[in-house]
C-alpha positions in Angstrom: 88.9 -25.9 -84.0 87.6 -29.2 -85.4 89.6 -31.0 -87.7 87.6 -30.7 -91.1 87.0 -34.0 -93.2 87.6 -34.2 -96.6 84.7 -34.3 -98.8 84.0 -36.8 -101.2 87.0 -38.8 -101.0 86.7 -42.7 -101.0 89.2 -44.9 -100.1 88.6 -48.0 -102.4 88.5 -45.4 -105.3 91.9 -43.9 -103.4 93.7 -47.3 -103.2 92.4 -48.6 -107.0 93.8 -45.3 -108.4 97.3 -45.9 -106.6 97.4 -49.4 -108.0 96.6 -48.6 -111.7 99.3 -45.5 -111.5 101.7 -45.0 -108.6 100.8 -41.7 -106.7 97.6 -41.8 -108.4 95.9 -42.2 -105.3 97.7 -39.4 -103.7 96.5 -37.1 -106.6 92.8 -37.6 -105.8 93.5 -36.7 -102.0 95.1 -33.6 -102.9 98.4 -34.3 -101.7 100.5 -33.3 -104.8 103.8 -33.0 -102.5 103.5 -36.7 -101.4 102.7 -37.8 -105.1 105.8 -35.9 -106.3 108.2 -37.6 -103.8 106.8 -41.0 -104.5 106.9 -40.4 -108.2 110.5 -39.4 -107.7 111.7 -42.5 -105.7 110.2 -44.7 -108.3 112.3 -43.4 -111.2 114.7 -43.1 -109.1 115.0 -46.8 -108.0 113.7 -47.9 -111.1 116.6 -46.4 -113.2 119.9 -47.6 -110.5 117.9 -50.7 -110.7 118.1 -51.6 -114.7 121.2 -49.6 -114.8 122.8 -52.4 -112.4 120.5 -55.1 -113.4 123.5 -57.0 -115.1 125.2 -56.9 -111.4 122.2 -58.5 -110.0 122.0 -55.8 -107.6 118.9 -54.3 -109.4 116.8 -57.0 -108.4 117.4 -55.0 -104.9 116.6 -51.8 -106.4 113.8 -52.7 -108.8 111.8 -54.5 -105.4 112.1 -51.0 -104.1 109.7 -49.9 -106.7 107.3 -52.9 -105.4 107.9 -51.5 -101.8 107.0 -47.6 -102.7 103.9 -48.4 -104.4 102.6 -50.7 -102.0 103.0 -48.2 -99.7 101.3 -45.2 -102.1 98.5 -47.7 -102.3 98.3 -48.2 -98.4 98.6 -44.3 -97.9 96.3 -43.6 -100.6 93.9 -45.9 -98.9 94.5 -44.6 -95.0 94.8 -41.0 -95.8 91.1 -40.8 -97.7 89.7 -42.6 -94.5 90.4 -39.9 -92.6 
């Protein structure tokens, strides 16, 4: 059985809508599971990281959120291609 390619996805328009709201690109390729998890992480960091910003460990934390939607953006933007 062939693999069957998804129709009418474009990756620019995958990767632009993961830039302007994290997951946002995940959303579009119909992959609600993989937009729920890296919605998740992203509160998740993003809290721990201004609850201990006065330790200076949140700068840690808070460059997690950079990491997670750079990679939503660079899934978003793979995954349509295929």
């Amino acid at each position: 059985m062939e693999k069957q390619k998804k129709i009418g996805t474009n990756p620019l328009y995958a990767a632009v809508l993961s830039a302007m709201m994290m997951g946002g690109g995940q959303i579009y390729n119909r992959q609600l599971k993989k937009f729920a998890v890296i919605w998740l992480a992203s509160v998740f960091l993003t809290f721990i990281g201004l609850l201990t910003l006065i330790f200076l460990v949140g700068f840690v934390f808070l460059f997690g959120v950079f990491v997670v939607w750079a990679y939503s953006i660079y899934d978003a933007y793979t995954q349509a291609s295929k």
